[in-house]
C-alpha positions in Angstrom: 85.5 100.4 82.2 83.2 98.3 79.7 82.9 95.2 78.1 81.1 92.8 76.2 79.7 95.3 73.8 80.9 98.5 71.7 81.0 101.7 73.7 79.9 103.3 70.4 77.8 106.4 71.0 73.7 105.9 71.3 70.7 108.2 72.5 69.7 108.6 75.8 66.5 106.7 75.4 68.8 103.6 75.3 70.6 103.9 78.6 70.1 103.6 81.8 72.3 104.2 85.5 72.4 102.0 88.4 72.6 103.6 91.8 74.6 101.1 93.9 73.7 101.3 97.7 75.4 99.8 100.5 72.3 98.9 102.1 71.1 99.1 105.7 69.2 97.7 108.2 66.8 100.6 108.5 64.5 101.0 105.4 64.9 104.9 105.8 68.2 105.1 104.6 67.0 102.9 101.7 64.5 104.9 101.2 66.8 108.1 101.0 68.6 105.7 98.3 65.4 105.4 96.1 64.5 108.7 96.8 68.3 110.3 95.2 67.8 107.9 92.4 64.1 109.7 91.6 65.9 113.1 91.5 69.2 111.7 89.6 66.5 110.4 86.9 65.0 114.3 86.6 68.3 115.8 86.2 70.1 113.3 83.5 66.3 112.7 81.7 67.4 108.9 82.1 66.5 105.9 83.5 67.8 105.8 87.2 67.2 102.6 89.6 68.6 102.2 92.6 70.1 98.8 93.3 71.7 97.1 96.7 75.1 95.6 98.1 73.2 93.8 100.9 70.3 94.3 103.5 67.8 95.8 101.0 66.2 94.4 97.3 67.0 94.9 94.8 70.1 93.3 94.9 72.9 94.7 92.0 72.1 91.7 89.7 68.4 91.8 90.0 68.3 95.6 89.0 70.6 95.1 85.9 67.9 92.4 85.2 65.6 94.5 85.1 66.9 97.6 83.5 68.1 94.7 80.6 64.9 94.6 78.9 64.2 98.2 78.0 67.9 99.5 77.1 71.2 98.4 75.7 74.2 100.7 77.9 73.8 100.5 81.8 76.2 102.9 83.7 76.5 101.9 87.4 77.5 104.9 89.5 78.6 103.7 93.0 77.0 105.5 96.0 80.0 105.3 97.9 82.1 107.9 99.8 85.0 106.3 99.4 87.0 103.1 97.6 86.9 100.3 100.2 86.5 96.8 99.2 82.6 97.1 97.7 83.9 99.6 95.3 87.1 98.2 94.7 85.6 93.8 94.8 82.1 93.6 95.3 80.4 96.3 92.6 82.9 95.0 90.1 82.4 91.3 90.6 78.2 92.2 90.4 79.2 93.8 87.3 81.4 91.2 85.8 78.6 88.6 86.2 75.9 90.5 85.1 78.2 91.3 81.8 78.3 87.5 82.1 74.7 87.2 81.9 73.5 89.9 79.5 76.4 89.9 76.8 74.5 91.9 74.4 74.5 94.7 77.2 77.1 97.1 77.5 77.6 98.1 81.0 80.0 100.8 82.2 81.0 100.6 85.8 81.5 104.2 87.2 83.7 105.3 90.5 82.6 106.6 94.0 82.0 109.9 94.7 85.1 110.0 96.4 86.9 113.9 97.1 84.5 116.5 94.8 84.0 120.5 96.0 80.4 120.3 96.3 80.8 117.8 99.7 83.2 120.1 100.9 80.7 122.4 100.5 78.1 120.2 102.0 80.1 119.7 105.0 80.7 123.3 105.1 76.7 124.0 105.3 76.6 121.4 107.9 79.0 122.9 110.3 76.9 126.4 109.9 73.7 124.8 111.0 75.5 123.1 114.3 77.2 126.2 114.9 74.1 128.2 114.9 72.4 125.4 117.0 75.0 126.6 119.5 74.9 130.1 119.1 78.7 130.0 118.2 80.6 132.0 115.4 83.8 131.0 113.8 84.8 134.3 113.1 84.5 134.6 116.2 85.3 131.5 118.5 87.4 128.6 118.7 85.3 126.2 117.0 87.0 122.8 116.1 85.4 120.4 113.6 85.4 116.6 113.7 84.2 114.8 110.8 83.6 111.3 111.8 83.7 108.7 109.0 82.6 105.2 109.4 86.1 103.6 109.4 87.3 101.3 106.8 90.2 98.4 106.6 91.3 99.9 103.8 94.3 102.7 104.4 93.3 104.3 100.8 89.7 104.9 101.9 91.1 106.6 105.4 93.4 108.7 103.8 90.9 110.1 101.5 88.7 110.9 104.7 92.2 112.8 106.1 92.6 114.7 102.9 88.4 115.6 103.3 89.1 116.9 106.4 92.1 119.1 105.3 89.7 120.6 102.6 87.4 121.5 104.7 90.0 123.4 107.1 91.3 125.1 104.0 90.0 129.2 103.3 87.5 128.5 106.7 87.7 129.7 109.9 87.7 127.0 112.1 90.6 126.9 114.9 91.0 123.2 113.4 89.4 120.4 111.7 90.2 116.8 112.6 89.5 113.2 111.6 87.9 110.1 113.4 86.0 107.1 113.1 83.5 104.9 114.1 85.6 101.8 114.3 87.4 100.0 112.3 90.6 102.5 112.6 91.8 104.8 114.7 91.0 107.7 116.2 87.8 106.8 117.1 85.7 109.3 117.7 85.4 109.2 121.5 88.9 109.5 121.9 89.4 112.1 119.2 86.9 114.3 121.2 88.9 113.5 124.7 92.0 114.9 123.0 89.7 118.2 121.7 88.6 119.2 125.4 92.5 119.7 126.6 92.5 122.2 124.6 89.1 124.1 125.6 88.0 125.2 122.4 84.1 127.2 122.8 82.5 124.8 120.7 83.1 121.5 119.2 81.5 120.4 115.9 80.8 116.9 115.0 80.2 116.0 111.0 78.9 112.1 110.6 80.5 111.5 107.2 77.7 109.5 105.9 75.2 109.4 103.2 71.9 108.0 105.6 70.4 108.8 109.0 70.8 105.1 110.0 72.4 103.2 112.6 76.3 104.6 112.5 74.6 108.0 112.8 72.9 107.4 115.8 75.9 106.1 117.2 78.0 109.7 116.4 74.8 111.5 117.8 75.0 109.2 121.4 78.6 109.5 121.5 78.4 113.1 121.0 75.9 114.3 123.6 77.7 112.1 126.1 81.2 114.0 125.4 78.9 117.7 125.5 77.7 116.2 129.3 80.9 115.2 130.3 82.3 118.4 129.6 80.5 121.5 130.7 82.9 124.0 129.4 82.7 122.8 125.9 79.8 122.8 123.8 79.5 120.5 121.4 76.3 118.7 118.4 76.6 116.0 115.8 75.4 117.6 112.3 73.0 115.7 109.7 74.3 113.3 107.7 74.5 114.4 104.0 71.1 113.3 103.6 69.2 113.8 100.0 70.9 116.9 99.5 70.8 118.3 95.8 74.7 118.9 95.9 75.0 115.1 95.8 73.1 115.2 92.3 76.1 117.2 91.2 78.7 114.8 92.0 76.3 111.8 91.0 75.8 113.6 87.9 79.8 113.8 87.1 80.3 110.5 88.1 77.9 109.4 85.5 79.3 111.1 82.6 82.8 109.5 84.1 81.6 106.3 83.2 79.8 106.7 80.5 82.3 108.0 78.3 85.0 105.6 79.7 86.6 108.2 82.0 87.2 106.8 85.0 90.1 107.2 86.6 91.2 105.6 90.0 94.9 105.5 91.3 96.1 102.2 92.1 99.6 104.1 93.6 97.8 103.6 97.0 95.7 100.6 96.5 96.7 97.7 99.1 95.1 95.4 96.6 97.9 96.5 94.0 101.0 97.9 95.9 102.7 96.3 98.9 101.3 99.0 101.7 103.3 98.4 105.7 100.8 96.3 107.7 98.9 95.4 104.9 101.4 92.9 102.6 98.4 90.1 102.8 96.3 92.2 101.3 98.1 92.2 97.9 96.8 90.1 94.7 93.3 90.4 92.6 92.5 86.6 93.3 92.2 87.3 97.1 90.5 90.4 96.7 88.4 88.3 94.5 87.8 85.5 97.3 87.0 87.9 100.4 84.2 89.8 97.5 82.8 85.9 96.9 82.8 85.3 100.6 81.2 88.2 101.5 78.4 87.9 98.8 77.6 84.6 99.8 77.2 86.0 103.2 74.3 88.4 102.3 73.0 86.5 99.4 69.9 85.6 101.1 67.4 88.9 101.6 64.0 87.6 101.7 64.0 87.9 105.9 65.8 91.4 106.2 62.9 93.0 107.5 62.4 90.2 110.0 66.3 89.7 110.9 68.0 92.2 108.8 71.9 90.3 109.4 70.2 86.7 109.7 71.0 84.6 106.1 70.8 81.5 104.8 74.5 81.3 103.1 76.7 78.2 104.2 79.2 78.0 106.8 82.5 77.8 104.4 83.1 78.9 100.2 85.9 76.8 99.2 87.3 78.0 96.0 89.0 76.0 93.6 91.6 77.2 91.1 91.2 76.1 87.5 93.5 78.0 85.7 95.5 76.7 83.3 98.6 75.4 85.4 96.3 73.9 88.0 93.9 72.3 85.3 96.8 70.6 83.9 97.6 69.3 87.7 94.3 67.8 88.4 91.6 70.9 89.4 88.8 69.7 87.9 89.0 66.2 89.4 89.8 67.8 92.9 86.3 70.2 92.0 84.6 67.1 91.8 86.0 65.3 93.8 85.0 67.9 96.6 81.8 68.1 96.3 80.9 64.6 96.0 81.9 64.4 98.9 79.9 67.6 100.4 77.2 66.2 99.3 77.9 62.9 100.8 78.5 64.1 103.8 76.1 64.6 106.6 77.4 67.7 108.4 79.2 69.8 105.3 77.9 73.3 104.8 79.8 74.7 102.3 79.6 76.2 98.9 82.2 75.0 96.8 83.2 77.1 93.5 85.3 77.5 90.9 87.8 80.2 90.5 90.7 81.9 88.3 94.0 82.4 89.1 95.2 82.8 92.8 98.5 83.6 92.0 100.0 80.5 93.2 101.1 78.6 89.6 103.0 75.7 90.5 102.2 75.0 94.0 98.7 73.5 92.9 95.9 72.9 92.3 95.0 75.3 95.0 92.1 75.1 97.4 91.3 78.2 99.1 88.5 77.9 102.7 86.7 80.6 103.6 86.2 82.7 106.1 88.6 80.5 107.6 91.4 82.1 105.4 93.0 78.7 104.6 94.9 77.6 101.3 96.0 74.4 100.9 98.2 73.4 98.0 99.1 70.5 95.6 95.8 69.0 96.2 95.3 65.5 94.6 91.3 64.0 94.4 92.5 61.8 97.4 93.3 65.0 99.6 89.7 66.5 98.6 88.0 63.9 100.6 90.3 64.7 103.3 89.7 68.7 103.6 86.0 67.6 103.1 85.8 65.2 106.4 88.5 67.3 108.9 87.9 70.3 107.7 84.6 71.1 106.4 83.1 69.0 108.3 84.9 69.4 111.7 86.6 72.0 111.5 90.1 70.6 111.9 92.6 72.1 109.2 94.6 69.4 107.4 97.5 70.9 108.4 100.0 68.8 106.1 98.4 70.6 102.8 98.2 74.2 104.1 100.5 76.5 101.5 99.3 79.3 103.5 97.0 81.3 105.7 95.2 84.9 105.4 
């Protein structure tokens, strides 16, 4: 998807990809990031940086900065496994703003790497070198497979970790291959490797499903040898995380020419953003996917003590967001905007960022003011009302509960 600028054809000495990271407290993993964008640059003969979601510098925006100067077509290629909320909010709100900020720059914002053969093959390697470890054969023995992926509120981004898992159990012989997690959802891995020992396979062989030896790694490594002590007659290893393997640099590679040439696709049929999905009907609408990406950005938006404090920021305690579409401008918005944060600013013990934003999907029953984290939407907010949510709730927490229109 691009914007701002034509997606007309131009030399490869004019672009440039983005490598968007998640991040982490340990610089290794970052380092692994840096170190795929190095080897992504030899293979495409482009321009590769690697840029940061939170945790780590540079952040999304400050690489685009930079990559502004020397070219005019950025493709950002998401280092994702699979479509959560930062590839489905938070890269595409970076993106939007930096098309905000550099209109002359055409930026193309690319898809995760998501189901692709070459990590089935990965996985597939991985498995070998446990099994080996172990001294087992497949051909041979009962070997069951777990890979463990981090765990995601999204049911789109667990299904795609199912259908990963089926792949891999596909043409191989492994007596079976299952799923878990490291929170989030269910199974977690623990009790997915409880359920594995009732049936005594010889060898049990656990996949972390994730790009960096960081902390969630070490976690599937602990867990693991504690399952292999409890249970003597099973033996069972954590593998390597994917790591800086070359077979990423094939999906990477795809992924770029995906979005460079305005390929991308992505199915919305199972997106709980787009369609009404059981358990998740809250979920539903672009404005409040829109708030929870804000909300979260705020959250990380301060990097300079990460390796200090690596989850210690500055950002304030609320974002209120105010709607100014059309409807609600014609009700008073922009007044109520003002309104509230004059009296922020007046106040003694506010700590809030208070911000515009576009439609939340609530024409008519405004102007709406959304709070976050708290998850709280008040409705047909007059200027006199602002000062209200400012003094009750901002200020002390106590929602004023004759405004609410609704709760997340």
């Amino acid at each position: 998807m691009t914007t701002n600028a034509s997606a007309a054809s131009a030399g490869l000495d004019d672009e440039a990809v983005l490598l968007a990271g998640h991040g982490s407290r340990r610089e290794k993993s970052n380092d692994q990031v840096r170190e795929l964008a190095a080897d992504l640059e030899d293979r495409l003969g482009v321009p590769v940086d690697a840029g940061f979601l939170e945790l780590a510098k540079p952040s999304l925006s400050d690489a685009i900065d930079g990559l502004a100067a020397s070219v005019s077509r950025i493709s950002v290629v998401h280092l994702s496994l699979f479509a959560a909320s930062h590839v489905k909010n938070d890269v595409p709100l970076a993106v939007e703003r930096a098309r905000a900020a550099h209109p002359s720059l055409t930026i193309h914002n690319g898809a995760h790497l998501g189901i692709h053969p070459a990590l089935v093959d990965l996985l597939d390697d991985r498995a070998a070198d446990v099994e080996a470890t172990l001294g087992l054969d497949r051909e041979t023995d009962d070997v069951a497979v777990v890979v463990c992926a981090r765990g995601s509120s999204d049911p789109d981004a667990n299904a795609d970790a199912h259908k990963l898992a089926r792949l891999l159990y596909e043409g191989r012989a492994f007596d079976r291959v299952e799923t878990a997690f490291v929170g989030v959802t269910e199974p977690e891995l623990t009790d997915a490797l409880h359920t594995l020992a009732k049936d005594r396979p010889d060898g049990v062989v656990v996949l972390p499903y994730m790009l960096g030896d960081g902390v969630l790694t070490g976690r599937v490594r602990e867990w693991t040898a504690d399952f292999d002590a409890e249970y003597p007659y099973v033996d069972a290893a954590a593998g390597d995380p994917l790591g800086i393997d070359p077979r990423l640099l094939d999906v990477l590679g795809d992924r770029w020419q995906e979005a460079r040439t305005e390929s991308v696709e992505m199915s919305c049929d199972t997106c709980k953003y787009k369609v009404e999905l059981d358990g998740y009907e809250a979920d539903v609408g672009g404005a409040r996917a829109t708030l929870r990406a804000l909300t979260h950005q705020a959250s990380h938006a301060d990097r300079d003590d990460v390796d200090d404090d690596p989850h210690v920021h500055d950002a304030p305690a609320h974002h209120v967001a105010v709607c100014t579409n059309q409807t609600c401008a014609a009700d008073g918005a922009p007044e109520v905007l003002e309104r509230l944060r004059q009296a922020a600013r007046d106040s003694d013990a506010c700590d809030a960022r208070i911000t515009r934003s576009s439609c939340l999907g609530r024409c008519g029953d405004g102007p709406m003011v959304a709070v976050y984290p708290d998850g709280v939407w008040y409705g047909g907010v007059d200027a006199a009302d602002a000062e209200r949510i400012v003094s009750s709730h901002l200020d002390r927490d106590r929602i004023v509960s004759d405004l609410v229109d609704q709760t997340l």
